[in-house]
C-alpha positions as CSV (number, residue, x, y, z in Angstrom):
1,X,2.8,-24.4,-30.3
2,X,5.2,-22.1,-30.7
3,X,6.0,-19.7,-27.4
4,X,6.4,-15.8,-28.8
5,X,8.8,-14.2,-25.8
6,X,8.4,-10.9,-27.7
7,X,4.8,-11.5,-27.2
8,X,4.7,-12.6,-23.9
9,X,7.1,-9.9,-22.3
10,X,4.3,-7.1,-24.0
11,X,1.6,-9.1,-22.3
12,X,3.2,-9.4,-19.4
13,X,4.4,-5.8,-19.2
14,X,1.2,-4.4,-19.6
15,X,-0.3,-6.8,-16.5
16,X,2.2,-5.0,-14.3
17,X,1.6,-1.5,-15.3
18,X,-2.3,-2.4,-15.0
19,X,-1.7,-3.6,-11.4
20,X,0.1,-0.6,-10.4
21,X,-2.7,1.4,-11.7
22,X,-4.9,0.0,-9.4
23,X,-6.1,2.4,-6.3
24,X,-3.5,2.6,-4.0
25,X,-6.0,0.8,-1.3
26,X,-6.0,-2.1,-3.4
27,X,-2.5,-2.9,-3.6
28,X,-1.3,-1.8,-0.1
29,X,-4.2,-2.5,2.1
30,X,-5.3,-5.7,0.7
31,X,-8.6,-5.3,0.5
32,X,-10.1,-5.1,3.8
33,X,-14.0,-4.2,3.3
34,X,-14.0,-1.5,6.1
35,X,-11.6,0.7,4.5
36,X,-13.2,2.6,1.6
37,X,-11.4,5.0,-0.3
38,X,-8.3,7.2,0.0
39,X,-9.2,10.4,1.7
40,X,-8.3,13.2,-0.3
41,X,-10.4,11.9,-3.1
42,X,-13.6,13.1,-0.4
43,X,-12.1,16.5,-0.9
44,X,-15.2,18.6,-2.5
45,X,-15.2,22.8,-4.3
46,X,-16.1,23.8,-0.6
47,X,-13.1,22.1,1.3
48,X,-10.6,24.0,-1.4
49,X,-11.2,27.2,0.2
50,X,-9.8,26.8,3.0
51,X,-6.3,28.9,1.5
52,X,-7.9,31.5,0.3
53,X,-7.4,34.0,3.3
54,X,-4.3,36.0,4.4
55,X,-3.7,35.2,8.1
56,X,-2.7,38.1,10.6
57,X,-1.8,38.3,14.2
58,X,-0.1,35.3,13.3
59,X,3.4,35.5,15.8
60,X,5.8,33.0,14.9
61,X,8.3,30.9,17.7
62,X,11.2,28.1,17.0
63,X,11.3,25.6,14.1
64,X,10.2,22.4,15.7
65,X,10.1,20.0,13.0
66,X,11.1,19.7,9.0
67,X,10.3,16.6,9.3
68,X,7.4,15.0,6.7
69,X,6.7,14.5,2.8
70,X,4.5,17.7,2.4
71,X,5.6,20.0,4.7
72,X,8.3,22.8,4.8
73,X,8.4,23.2,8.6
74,X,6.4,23.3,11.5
75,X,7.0,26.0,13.9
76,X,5.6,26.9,18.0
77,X,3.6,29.7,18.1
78,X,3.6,33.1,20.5
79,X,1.2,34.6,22.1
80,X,-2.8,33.7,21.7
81,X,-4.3,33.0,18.6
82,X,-8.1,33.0,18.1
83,X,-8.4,32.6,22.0
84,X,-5.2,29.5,22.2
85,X,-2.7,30.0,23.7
86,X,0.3,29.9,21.9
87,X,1.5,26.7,24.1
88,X,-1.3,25.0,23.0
89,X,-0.7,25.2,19.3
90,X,1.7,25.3,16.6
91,X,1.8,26.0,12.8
92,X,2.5,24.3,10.0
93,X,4.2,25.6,6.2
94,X,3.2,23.3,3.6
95,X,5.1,22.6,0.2
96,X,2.2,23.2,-2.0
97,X,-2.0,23.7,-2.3
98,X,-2.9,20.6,-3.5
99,X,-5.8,17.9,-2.4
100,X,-3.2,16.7,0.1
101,X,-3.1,19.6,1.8
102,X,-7.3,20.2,1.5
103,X,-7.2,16.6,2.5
104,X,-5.1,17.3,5.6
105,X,-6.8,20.2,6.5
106,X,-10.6,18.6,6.0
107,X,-8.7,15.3,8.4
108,X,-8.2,18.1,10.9
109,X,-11.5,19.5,11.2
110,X,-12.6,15.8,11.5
111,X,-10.8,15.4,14.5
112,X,-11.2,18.4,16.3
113,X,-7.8,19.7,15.6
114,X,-8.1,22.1,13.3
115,X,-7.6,25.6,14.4
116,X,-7.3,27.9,11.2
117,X,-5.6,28.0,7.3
118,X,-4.3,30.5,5.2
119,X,-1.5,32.3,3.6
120,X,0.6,33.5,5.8
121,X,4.9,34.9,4.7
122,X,7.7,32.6,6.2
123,X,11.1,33.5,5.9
124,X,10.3,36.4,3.6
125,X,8.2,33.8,1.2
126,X,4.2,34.0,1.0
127,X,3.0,29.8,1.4
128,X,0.0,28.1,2.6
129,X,0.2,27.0,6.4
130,X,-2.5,25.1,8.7
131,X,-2.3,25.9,12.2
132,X,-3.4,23.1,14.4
133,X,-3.9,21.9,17.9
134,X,0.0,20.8,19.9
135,X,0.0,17.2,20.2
136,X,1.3,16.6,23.7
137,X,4.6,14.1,24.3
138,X,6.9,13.7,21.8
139,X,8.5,11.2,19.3
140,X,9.2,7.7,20.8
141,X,12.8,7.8,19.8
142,X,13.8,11.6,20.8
143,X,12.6,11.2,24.7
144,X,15.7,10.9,27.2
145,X,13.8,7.3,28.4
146,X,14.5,5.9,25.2
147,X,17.8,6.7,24.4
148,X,19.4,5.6,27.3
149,X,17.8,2.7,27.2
150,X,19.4,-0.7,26.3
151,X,18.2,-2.5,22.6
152,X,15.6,-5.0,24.6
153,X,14.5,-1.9,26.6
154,X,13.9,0.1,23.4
155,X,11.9,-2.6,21.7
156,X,9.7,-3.3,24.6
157,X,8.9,0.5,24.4
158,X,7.9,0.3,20.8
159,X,6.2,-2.3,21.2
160,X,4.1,-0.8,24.1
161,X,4.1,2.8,22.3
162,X,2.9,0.2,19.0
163,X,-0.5,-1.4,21.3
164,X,-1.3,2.0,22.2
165,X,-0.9,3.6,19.2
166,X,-3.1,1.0,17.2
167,X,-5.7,1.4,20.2
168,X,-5.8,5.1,19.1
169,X,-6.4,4.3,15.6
170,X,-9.4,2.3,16.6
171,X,-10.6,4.8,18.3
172,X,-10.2,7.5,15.7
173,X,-11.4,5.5,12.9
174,X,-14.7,4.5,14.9
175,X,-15.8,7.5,15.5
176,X,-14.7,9.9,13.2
177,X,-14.5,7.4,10.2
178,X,-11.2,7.9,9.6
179,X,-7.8,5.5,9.0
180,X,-4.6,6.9,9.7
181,X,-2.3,4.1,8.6
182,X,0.8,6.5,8.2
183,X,2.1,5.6,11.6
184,X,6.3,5.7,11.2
185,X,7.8,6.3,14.3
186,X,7.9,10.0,13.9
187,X,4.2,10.1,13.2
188,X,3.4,9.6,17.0
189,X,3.9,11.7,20.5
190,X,4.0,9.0,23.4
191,X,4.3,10.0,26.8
192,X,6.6,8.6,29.3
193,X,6.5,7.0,33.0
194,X,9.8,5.8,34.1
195,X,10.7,3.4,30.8
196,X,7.2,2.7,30.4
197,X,5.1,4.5,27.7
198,X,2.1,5.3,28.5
199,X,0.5,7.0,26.4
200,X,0.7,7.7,22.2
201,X,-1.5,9.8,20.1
202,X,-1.3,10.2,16.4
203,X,0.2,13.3,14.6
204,X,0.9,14.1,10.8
205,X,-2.6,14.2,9.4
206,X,-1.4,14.7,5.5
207,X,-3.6,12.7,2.8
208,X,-0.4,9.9,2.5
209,X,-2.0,6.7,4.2
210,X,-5.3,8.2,4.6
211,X,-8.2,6.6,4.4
212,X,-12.1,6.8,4.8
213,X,-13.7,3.8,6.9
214,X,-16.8,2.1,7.9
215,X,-17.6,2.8,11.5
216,X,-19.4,-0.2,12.1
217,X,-16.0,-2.0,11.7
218,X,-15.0,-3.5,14.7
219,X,-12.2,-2.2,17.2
220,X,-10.1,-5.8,17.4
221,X,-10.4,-5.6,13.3
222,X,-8.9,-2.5,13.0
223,X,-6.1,-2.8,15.9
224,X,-5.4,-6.2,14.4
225,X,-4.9,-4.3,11.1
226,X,-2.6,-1.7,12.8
227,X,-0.1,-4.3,14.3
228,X,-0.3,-6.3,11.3
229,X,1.0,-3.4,9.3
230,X,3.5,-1.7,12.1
231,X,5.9,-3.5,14.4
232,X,9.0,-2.8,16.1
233,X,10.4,-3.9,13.0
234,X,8.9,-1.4,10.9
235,X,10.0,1.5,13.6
236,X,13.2,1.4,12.4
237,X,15.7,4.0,14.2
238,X,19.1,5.1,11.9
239,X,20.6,6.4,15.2
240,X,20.7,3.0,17.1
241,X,22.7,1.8,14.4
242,X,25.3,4.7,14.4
């Protein structure tokens, strides 16, 4: 028989383009039956008003953070706002209204962090902004703890900050039926004893590695998922190689 590369290389071409087509849970989460769909596809006409309103009494603090895929700075916040204290809170500017940001914003009200949503003016420029609940500690690899701390030292406290983080998402994802699988070292605030870590919470609720789940899914499947997908590896740190 005779082998047509031309053919083949069309067939072949079209199989790959065909894969990458495929729902993004598909391809990177390999198919667990517990996690059901990404999450800003659950965003419905209601959930895409929450921009809608100009925000007031809105008084700005420092830049804290630039950091993240959707989001144009994440400042602290003065005074009270809708009864918070200003300590107790902080605001984020996103880059766009999209279904992430609805996404982000419905995530947040899932959790119990949500606090309000708007337009409010930023440096002189009218954008969309979500302010949220503070999440206390900070990231693993800006504390003092860390980075004094010799290279065994700092992977024992990712690995620690790693247990406790995937504990989290258990914990989230059982009872709020939510996956947050975005979890980069920068995603999460630990909390330090000494050069232990003792405690890590998730931050960075954006749509990117989002997911609904099934509750009923148990908490050693999902933490097994978690470490499975980060390790020390993963939480890779440019500054310890400078």
């Amino acid at each position: 028989m005779r082998f047509n590369s031309q053919s083949f290389l069309v067939v072949f071409g079209s199989m790959m383009v065909a894969t990458w087509a495929l729902p993004l849970i598909v391809r990177n989460l390999q198919g667990e039956k517990w996690i059901l769909e990404e999450y800003e596809k659950t965003v419905t006409a209601a959930d895409k008003n929450v921009f809608k309103a100009k925000l007031k009494d809105v008084q700005l603090g420092p830049l804290l953070s630039t950091e993240g895929l959707h989001n144009n700075g994440i400042y602290s916040m003065k005074g009270k706002y809708k009864g918070k204290s200003g300590d107790d809170i902080v605001l984020k500017v996103l880059k766009s209204v999209d279904d992430e940001a609805y996404a982000e914003v419905k995530a947040l009200k899932g959790i119990g962090e949500y606090v309000d949503s708007g337009m409010f003016t930023v440096k002189g420029k009218e954008a969309p902004v979500i302010i949220m609940i503070k999440v206390p500690g900070s990231v693993l690899s800006d504390t003092p703890e860390y980075k004094k701390a010799k290279t065994d030292e700092k992977e024992k406290m990712k690995e620690e900050a790693i247990d406790l983080m995937c504990k989290e998402v258990a914990e989230v994802g059982k009872s709020k039926g939510i996956l947050h699988n975005d979890n980069r070292i920068e995603n999460i605030h630990v909390t330090m004893s000494g050069n232990t870590v003792v405690s890590a919470k998730l931050t960075d609720w954006g749509a990117y590695e989002l997911y609904t789940m099934d509750k009923s899914a148990s908490e050693a499947e999902i933490i097994a998922f978690c470490k499975k997908h980060w390790t020390h590896v993963d939480w890779f740190v440019q500054a310890d190689f400078e």
